[in-house]
C-alpha positions as CSV (number, residue, x, y, z in Angstrom):
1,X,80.4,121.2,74.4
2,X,84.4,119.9,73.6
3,X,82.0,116.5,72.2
4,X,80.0,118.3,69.6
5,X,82.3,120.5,68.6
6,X,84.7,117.6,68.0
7,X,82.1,115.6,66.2
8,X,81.2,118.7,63.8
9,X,84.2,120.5,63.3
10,X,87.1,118.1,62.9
11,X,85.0,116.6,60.0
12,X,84.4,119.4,58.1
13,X,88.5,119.7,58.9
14,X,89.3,117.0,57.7
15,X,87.0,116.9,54.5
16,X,87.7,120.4,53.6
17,X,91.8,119.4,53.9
18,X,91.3,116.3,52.0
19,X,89.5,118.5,49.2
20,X,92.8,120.6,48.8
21,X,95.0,117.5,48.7
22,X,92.4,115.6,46.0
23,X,92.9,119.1,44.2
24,X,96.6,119.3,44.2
25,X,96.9,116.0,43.2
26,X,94.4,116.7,39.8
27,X,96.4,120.3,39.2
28,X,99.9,118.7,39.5
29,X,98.5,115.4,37.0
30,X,97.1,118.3,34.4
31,X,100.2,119.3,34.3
32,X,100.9,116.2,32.2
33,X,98.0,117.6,29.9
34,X,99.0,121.1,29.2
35,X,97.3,122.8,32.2
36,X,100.5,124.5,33.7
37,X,99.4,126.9,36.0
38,X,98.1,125.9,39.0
39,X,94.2,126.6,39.5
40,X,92.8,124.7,41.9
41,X,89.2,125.5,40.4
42,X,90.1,122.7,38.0
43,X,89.1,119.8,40.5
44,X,85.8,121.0,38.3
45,X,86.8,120.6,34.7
46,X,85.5,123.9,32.4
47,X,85.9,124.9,29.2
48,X,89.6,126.4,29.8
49,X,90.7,123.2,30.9
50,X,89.4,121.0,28.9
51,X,90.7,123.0,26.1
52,X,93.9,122.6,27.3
53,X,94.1,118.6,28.0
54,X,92.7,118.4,24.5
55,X,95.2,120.8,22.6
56,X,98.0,118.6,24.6
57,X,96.5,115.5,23.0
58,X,96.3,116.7,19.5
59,X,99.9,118.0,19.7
60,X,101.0,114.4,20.2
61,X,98.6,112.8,18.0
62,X,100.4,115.4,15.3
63,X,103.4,114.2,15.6
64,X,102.4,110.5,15.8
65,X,101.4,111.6,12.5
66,X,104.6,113.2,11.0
67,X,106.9,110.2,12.7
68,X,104.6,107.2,11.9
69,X,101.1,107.7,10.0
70,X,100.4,104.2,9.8
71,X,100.0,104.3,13.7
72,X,96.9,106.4,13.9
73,X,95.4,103.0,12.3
74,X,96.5,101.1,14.9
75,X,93.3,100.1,17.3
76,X,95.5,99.3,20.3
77,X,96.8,102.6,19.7
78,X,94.1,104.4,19.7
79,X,92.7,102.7,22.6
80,X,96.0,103.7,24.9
81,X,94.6,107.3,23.8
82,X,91.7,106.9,25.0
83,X,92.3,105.3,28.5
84,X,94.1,108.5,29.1
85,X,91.6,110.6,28.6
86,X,88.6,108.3,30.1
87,X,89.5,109.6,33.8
88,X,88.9,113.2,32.1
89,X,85.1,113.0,31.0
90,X,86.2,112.2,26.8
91,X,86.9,109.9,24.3
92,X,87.9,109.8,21.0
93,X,86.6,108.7,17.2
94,X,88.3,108.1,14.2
95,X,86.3,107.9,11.3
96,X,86.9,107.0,7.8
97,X,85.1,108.9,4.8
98,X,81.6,108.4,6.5
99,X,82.2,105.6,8.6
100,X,83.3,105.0,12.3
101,X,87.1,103.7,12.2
102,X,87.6,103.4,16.1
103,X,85.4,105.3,18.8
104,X,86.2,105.0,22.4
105,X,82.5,105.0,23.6
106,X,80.5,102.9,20.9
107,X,77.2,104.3,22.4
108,X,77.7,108.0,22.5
109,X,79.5,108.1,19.5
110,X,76.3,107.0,17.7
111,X,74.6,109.3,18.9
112,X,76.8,112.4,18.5
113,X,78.6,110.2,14.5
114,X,76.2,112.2,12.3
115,X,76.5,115.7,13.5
116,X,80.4,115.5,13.3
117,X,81.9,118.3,11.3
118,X,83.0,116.7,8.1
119,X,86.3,116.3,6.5
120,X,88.7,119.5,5.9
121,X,86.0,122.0,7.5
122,X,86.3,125.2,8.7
123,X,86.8,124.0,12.4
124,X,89.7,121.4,11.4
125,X,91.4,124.3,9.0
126,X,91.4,127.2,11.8
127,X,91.3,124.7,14.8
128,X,88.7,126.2,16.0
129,X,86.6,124.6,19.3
130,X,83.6,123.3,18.5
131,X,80.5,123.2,20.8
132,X,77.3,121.6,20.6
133,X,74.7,123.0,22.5
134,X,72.6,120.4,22.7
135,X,74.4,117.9,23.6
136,X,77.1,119.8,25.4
137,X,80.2,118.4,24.0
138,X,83.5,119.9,23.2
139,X,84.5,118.5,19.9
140,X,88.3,118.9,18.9
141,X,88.9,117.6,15.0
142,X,92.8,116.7,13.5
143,X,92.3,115.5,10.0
144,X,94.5,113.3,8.1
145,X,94.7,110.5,5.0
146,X,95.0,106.9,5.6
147,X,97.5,105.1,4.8
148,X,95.1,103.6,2.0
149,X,94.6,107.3,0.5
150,X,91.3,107.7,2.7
151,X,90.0,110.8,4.4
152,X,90.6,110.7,7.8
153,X,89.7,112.8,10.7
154,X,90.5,112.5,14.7
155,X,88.0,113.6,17.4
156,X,88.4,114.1,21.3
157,X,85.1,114.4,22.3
158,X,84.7,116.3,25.7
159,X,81.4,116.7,28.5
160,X,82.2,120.8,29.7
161,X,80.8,122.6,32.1
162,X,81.5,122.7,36.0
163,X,81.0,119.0,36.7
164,X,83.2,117.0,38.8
165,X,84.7,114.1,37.3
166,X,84.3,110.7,38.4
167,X,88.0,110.6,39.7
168,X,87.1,113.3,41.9
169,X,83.8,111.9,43.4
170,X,85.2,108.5,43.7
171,X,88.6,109.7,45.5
172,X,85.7,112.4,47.8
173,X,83.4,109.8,48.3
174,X,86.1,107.7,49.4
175,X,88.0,110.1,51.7
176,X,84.8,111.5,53.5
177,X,84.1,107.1,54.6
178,X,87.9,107.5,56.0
179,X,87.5,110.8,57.7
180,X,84.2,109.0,59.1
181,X,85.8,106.3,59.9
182,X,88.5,107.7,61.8
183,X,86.5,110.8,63.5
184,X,84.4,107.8,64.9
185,X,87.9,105.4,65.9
186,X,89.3,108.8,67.5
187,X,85.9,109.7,69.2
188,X,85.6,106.3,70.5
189,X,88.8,105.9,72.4
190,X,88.4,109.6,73.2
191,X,85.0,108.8,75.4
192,X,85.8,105.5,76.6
193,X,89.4,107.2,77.7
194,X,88.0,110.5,78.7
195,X,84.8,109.3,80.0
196,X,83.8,105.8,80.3
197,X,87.4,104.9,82.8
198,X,86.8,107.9,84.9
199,X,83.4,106.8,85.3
200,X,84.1,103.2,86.1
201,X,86.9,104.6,88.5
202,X,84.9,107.1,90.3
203,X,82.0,104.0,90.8
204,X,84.2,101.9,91.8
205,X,85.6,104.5,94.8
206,X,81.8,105.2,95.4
207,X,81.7,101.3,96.3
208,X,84.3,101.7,98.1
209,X,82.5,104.3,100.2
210,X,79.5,102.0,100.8
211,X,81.2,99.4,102.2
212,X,83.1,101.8,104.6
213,X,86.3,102.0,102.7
214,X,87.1,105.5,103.7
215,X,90.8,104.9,103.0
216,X,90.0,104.7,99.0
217,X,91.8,107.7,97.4
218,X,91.4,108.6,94.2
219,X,93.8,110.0,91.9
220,X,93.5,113.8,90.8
221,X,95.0,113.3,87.7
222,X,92.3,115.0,85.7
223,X,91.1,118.4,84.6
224,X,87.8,120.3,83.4
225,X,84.5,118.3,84.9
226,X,86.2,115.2,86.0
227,X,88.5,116.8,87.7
228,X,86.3,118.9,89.8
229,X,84.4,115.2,90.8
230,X,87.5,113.8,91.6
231,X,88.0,116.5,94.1
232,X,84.5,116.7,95.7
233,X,84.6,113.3,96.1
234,X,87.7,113.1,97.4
235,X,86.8,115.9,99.6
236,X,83.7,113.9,100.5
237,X,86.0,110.9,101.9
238,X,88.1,113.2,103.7
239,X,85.4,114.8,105.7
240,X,83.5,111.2,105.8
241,X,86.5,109.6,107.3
242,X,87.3,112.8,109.6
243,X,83.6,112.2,111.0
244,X,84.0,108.7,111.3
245,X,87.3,108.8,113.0
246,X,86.0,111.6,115.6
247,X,82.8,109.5,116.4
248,X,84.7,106.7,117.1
249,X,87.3,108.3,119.1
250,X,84.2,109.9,120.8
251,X,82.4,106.0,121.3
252,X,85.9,105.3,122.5
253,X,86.3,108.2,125.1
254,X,82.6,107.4,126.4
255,X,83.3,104.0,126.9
256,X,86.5,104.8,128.4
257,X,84.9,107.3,130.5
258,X,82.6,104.7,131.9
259,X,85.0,102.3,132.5
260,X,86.8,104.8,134.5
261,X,84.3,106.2,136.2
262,X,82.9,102.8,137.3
263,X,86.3,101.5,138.7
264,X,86.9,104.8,140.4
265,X,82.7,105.0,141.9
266,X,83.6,101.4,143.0
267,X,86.7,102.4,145.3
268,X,85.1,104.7,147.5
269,X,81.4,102.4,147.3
270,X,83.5,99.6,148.5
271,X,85.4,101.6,151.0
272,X,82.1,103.4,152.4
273,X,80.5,99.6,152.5
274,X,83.3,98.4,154.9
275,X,83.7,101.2,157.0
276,X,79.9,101.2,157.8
277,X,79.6,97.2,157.9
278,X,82.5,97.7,160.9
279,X,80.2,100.4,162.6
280,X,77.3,98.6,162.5
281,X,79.2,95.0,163.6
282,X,80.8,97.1,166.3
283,X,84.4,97.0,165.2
284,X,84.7,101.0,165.9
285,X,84.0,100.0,169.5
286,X,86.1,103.5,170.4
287,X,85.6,107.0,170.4
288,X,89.1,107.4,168.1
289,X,87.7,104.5,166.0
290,X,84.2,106.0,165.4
291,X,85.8,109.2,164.6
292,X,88.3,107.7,161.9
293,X,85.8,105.1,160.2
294,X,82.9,108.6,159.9
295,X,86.3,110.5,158.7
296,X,86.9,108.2,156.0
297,X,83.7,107.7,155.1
298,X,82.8,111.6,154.6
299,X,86.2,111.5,152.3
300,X,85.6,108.6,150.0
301,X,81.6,110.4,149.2
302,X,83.8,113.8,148.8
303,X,85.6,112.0,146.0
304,X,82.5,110.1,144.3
305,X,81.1,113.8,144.3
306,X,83.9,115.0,142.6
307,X,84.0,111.8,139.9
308,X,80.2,113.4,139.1
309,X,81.2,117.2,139.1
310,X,84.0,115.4,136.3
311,X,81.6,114.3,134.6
312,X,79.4,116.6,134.5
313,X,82.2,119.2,133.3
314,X,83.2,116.5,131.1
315,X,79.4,116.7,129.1
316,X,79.9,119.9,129.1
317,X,83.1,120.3,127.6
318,X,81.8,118.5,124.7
319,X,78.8,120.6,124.3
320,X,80.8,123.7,124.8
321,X,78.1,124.6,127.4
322,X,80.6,125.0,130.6
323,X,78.8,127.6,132.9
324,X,80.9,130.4,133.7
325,X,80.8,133.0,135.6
326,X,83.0,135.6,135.6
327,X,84.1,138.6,138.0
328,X,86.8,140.8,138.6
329,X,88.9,139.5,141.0
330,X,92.1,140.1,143.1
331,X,94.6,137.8,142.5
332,X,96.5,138.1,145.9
333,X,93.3,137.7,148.2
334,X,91.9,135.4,145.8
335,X,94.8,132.8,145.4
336,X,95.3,133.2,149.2
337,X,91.9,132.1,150.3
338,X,92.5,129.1,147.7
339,X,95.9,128.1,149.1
340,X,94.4,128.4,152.6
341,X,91.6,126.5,152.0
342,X,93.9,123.4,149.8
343,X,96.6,123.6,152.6
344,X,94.0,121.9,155.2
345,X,93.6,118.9,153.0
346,X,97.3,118.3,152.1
347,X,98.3,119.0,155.6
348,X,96.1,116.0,156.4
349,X,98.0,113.5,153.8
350,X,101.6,115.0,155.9
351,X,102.2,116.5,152.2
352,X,103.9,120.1,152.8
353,X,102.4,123.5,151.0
354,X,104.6,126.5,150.0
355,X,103.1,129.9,148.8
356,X,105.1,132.4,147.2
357,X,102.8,135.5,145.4
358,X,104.9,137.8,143.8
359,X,102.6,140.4,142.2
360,X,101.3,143.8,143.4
361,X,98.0,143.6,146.2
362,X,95.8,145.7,143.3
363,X,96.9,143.2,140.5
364,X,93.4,141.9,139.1
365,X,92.0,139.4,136.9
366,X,88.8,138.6,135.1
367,X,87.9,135.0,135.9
368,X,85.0,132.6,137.1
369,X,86.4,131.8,140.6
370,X,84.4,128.5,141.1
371,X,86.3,127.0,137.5
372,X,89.7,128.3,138.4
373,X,89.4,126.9,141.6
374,X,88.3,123.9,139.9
375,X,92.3,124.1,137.7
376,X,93.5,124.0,140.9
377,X,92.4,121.5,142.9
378,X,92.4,119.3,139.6
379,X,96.3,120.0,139.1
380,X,96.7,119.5,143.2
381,X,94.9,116.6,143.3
382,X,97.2,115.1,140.2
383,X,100.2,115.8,142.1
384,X,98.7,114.4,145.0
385,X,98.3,111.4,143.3
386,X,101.1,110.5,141.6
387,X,104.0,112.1,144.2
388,X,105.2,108.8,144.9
389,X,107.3,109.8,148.1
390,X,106.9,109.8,151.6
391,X,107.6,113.5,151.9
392,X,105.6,115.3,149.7
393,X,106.1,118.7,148.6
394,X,104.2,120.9,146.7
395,X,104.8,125.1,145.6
396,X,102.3,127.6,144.4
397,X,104.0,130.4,143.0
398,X,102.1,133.8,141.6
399,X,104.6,135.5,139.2
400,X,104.1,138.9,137.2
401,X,104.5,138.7,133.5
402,X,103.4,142.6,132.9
403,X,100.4,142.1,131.2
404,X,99.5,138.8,132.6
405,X,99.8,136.7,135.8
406,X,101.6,133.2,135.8
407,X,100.7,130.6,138.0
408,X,103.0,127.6,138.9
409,X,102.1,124.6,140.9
410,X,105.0,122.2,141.1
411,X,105.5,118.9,143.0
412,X,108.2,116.6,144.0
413,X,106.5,113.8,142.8
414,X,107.9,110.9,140.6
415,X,107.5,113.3,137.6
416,X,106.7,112.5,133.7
417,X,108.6,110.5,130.8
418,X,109.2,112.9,128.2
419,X,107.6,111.2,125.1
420,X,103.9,111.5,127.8
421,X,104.8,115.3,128.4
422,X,102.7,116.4,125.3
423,X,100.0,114.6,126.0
424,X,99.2,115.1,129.2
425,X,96.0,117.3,128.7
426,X,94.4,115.0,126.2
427,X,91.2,113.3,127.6
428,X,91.6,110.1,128.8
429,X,95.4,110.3,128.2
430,X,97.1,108.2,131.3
431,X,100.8,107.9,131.7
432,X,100.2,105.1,134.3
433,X,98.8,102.6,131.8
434,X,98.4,99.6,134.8
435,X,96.0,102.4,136.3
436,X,95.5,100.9,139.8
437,X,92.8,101.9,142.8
438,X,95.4,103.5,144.5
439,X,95.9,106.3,142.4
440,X,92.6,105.9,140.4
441,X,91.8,109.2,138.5
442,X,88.9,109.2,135.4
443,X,91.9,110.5,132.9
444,X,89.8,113.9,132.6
445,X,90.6,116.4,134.9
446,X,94.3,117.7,132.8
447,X,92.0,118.1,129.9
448,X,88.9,120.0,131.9
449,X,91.7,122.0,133.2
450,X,93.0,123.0,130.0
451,X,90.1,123.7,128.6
452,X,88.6,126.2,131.5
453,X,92.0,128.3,131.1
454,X,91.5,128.4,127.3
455,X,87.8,129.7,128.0
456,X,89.3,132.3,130.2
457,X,92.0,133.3,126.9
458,X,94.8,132.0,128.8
459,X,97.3,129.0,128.2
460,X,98.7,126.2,130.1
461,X,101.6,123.9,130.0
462,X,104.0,121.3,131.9
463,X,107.5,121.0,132.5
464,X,108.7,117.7,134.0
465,X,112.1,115.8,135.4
466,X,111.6,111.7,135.8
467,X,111.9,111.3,139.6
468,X,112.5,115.0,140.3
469,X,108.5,116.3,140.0
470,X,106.7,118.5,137.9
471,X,105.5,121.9,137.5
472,X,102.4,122.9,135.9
473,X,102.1,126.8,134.5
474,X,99.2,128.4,133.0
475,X,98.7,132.5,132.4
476,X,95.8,134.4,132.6
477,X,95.5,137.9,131.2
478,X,95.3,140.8,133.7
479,X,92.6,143.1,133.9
480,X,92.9,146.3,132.4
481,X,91.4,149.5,133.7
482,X,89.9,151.4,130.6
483,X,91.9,155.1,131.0
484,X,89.7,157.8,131.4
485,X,89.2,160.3,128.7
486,X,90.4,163.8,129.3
487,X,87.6,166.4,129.1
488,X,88.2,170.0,127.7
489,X,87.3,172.4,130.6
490,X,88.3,175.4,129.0
């Protein structure tokens, strides 16, 4: 749309403006001629015009006449007259009694010699403008007497009616090829500026794309069309590079995972393989021995089944298909049970368990009691792991926070740098980088943690001292009686 309107209107612009300056240009050189006012009608010459120019002509030739008659005679003369008036469609003739003296166009004067008003008539005596309809001249006559004592007479023959001089169509002609000329210069830069380069640039980002370039940006700079493909494309790269970058963090977290889970399968395999090699070679040759090397047996397949129930949450957290099922539940018998339950295990490892529940016996919750167990005994078993001292301590407290519950599990443990603190709950996210089979761990369970308490609309987070311990706090709405509405008895 901008294009064609460009290509047709500027044009006729352009034309139309050089018209007016052609036609103030002819206006201001009549002036020279006689024609004083300014009508710019007179870029075509009529009648007034003409009549004008002429009378200006004669005027001088008059007093050529008075100052120096022998002039008039003089051909050089009279052809300095006529030059001047060749750019205005006439020309002049002299003639002497009957015969052509000087005539500024030999041919036409021929034709238009015999039908020339003759010496001292009516049209020289009352200067009077003569027109011949046939031939469609303008015929102004001055006569005089030759030097010699002959009858002279002076003609300015003129073409009238509205016809456009040659001047005029020559200087048109000629500005319409500039105008073309330069609409075509300007329209040329304009599309290889405005279109062409944007083009080549937006190609050469689309190459960029294909060869997996997603760090190609390019420029907004532009408005209108362009402008808008700029920013889909950039828009285009942005979510192309966001999907790239997730499935590779995602190829990277599986592979991770597998590495993980491997090393931490292979542990407990190895483990199991011993202990049941030294049954069967009878190295457990005791009733104490027997006992230990089953013990440690049923332990280490405890812990491969909870690297599977890992990853099995872990599939699910990605598919956002974690089963839940939720009741209403009371916090005090509920957390009790579980703190019961965990204190058997830890008592075992010599680590010590304090309980502290400091909200009201009716205080409930809605929750999925198998999945917030699961927070817990991820979050235990992470302190477990990384205490790092030989008398382990660990508090669960149950705070009130009026609307919701808080629950806070903190260890003695060696604790967590602060620049790891933030990160904590991202998958795969270990502040032990040597990662040895002691401690072991898949890297998942802070993150399956996090996400079961987000499912259940709470929030959890970590505060940590470097070889003091750490305490882990997430919050969980409390369930809310709906009040009964008041019925109008009377």
């Amino acid at each position: 749309m901008v294009i064609s309107a460009f290509i047709v209107v500027v044009p006729l612009l352009l034309t139309a403006i050089a018209y007016i300056g052609i036609g103030i240009f002819i206006v201001n050189s009549d002036q020279a001629y006689g024609a004083s006012d300014r009508n710019y009608t007179s870029t075509a010459y009529t009648l007034e015009n003409y009549n004008k120019m002429t009378e200006t002509l004669l005027e001088k030739v008059q007093e050529q006449l008075k100052e120096d008659p022998a002039r008039i005679e003089d051909p050089e003369y009279l052809k300095g007259l006529n030059e001047n008036l060749a750019s205005k469609s006439s020309y002049i003739i002299v003639r002497k009694n009957n015969d052509i003296y000087y005539a500024g166009n030999v041919n036409a004067a021929n034709r238009i010699f015999e039908s020339l008003p003759e010496y001292g008539s009516e049209i020289s005596n009352e200067e009077t403008d003569y027109f011949y309809n046939d031939l469609k001249k303008l015929v102004k006559q001055l006569d005089f007497t030759f030097v010699d004592g002959a009858e002279g007479s002076f003609f300015i023959i003129t073409r009238v009616g509205y016809m456009m001089s040659r001047s005029i169509l020559v200087d048109m002609v000629l500005a319409f090829v500039l105008i073309l000329v330069f609409t075509s210069l300007v329209l040329t830069i304009w599309m290889h500026k405005g279109v062409f380069t944007p083009i080549n640039r937006l190609n050469m980002a689309m190459q960029n794309i294909a060869e997996g370039n997603l760090e190609y940006r390019l420029a907004n700079d532009k408005k209108g069309e362009f402008g808008e493909l700029y920013r889909n494309y950039e828009d285009m790269r942005l979510r192309l590079k966001e999907s790239t970058d997730e499935k590779f963090e995602q190829e990277k977290q599986s592979r991770e995972l597998i590495s993980n889970i491997s090393h931490d399968l292979k542990t407990p395999i190895t483990a199991i393989k011993g202990y049941v090699e030294g049954i069967m070679d009878g190295v457990a040759d005791t009733s104490e021995k027997m006992d230990k090397y089953i013990k440690t047996i049923y332990n280490k397949a405890n812990d491969m089944d909870r690297l599977i129930n890992e990853l099995t949450i872990y599939s699910g957290i990605d598919n956002n298909r974690i089963p839940y099922n939720f009741h209403r539940i009371n916090v005090a018998e509920y957390f009790g049970d579980c703190v019961e339950e965990v204190g058997l295990d830890l008592e075992s490892k010599n680590i010590q368990l304090n309980y502290d529940n400091l909200v009201s016996v009716d205080t409930q919750v809605i929750a999925d009691p198998e999945q917030i167990k699961r927070v817990i005994n991820n979050i235990i078993s992470n302190s477990v792991k990384y205490l790092g001292t030989e008398k382990g301590v660990i508090d669960i407290r149950i705070l009130d926070e009026v609307d919701s519950i808080r629950v806070e599990i903190e260890d003695n443990g060696k604790g967590i740098a602060a620049k790891d603190l933030p990160n904590i709950f991202e998958r795969f996210y270990r502040t032990d980088a040597s990662r040895n089979s002691a401690q072991g761990g898949s890297g998942i369970g802070l993150s399956i943690v996090k996400k079961i308490i987000e499912d259940h609309g709470g929030y959890i987070w970590a505060t940590s001292k470097e070889a003091e311990g750490t305490c882990m706090h997430f919050v969980i709405r409390k369930y809310q009686a709906p009040k009964q509405e008041e019925v109008d008895v009377s």
